[in-house]
C-alpha positions as CSV (number, residue, x, y, z in Angstrom):
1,X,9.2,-2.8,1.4
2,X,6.1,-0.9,2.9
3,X,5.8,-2.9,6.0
4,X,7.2,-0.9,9.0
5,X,6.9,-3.3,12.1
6,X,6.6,-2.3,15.8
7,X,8.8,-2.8,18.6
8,X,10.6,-5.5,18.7
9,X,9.1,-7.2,16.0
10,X,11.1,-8.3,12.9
11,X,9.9,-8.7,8.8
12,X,12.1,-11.4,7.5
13,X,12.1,-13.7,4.1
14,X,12.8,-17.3,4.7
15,X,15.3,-19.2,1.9
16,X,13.2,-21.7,0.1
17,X,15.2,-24.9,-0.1
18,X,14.1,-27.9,-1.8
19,X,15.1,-31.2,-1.1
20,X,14.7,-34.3,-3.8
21,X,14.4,-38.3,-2.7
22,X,15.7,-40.8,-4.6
23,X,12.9,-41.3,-6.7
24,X,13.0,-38.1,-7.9
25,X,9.8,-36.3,-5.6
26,X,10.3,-32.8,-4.5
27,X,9.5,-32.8,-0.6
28,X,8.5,-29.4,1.2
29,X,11.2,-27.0,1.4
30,X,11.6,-27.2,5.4
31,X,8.5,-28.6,6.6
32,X,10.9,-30.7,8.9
33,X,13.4,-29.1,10.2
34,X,13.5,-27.1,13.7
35,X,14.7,-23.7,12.4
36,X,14.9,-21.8,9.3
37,X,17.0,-19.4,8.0
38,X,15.8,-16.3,6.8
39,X,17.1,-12.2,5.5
40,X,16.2,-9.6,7.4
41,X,14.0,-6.8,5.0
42,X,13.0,-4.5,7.8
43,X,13.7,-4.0,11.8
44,X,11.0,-2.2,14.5
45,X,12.9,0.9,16.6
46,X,13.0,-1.7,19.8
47,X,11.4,-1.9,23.2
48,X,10.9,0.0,26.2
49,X,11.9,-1.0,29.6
50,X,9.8,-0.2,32.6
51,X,12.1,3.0,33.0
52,X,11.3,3.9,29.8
53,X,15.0,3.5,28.2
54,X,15.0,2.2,24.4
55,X,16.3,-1.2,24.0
56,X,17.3,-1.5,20.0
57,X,17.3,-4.6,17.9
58,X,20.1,-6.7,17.7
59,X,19.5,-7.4,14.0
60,X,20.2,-5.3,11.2
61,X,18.7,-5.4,7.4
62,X,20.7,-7.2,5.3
63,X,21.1,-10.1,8.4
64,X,21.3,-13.5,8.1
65,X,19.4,-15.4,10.6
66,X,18.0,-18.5,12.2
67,X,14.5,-18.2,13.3
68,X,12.4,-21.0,14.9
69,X,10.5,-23.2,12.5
70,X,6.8,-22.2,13.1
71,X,7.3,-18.6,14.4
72,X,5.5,-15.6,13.2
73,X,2.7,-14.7,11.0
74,X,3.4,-15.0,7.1
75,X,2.1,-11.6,5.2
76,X,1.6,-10.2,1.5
77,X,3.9,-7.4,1.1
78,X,3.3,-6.9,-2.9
79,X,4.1,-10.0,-4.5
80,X,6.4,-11.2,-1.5
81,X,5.1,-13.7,1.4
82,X,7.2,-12.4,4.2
83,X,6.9,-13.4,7.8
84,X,6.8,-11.0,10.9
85,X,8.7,-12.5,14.2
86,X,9.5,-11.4,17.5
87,X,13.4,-10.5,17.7
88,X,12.9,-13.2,20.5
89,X,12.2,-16.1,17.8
90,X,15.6,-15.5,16.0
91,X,17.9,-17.8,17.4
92,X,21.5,-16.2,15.7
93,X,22.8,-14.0,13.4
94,X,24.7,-16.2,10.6
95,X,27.8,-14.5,9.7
């Protein structure tokens, strides 16, 4: 992984799930759905609040999450597409 991100932002890989009809036709992985969920590769150090204390992430590598379907800004890293959130677009930690 040689993507560091900043703040509170978040570099996560979303599971690709397929999903067959009847008839046999693959339809797009979650096109459809309202959140995805997604493995955290790499967390930013956190915010600062106006009184300049550090506020760190509430997610660690190696999470399981739900993120909002439609949030962040998919990126090469290598081979990988990731996607870069906002720690405020996850929605929960899957346990």
């Amino acid at each position: 992984m040689s993507l560091k991100p900043l703040g509170d932002r978040v570099v996560v890989k979303f599971q690709e799930n397929e999903e067959k009809t009847a008839g046999g036709f693959v339809l797009a992985g979650t096109s459809h759905e309202a959140t995805k969920v997604a493995t955290v590769l790499a967390v930013g150090q956190g915010i600062r609040t106006l009184t300049g204390d550090l506020v760190a992430p509430s997610v660690s590598i190696d999470d399981k999450v739900l993120v909002e379907s439609g949030a962040g800004i998919e990126v090469k890293d290598g081979d990988d597409k990731v996607t870069i959130v906002r720690e405020a677009d996850i929605l929960a930690i899957l346990g």
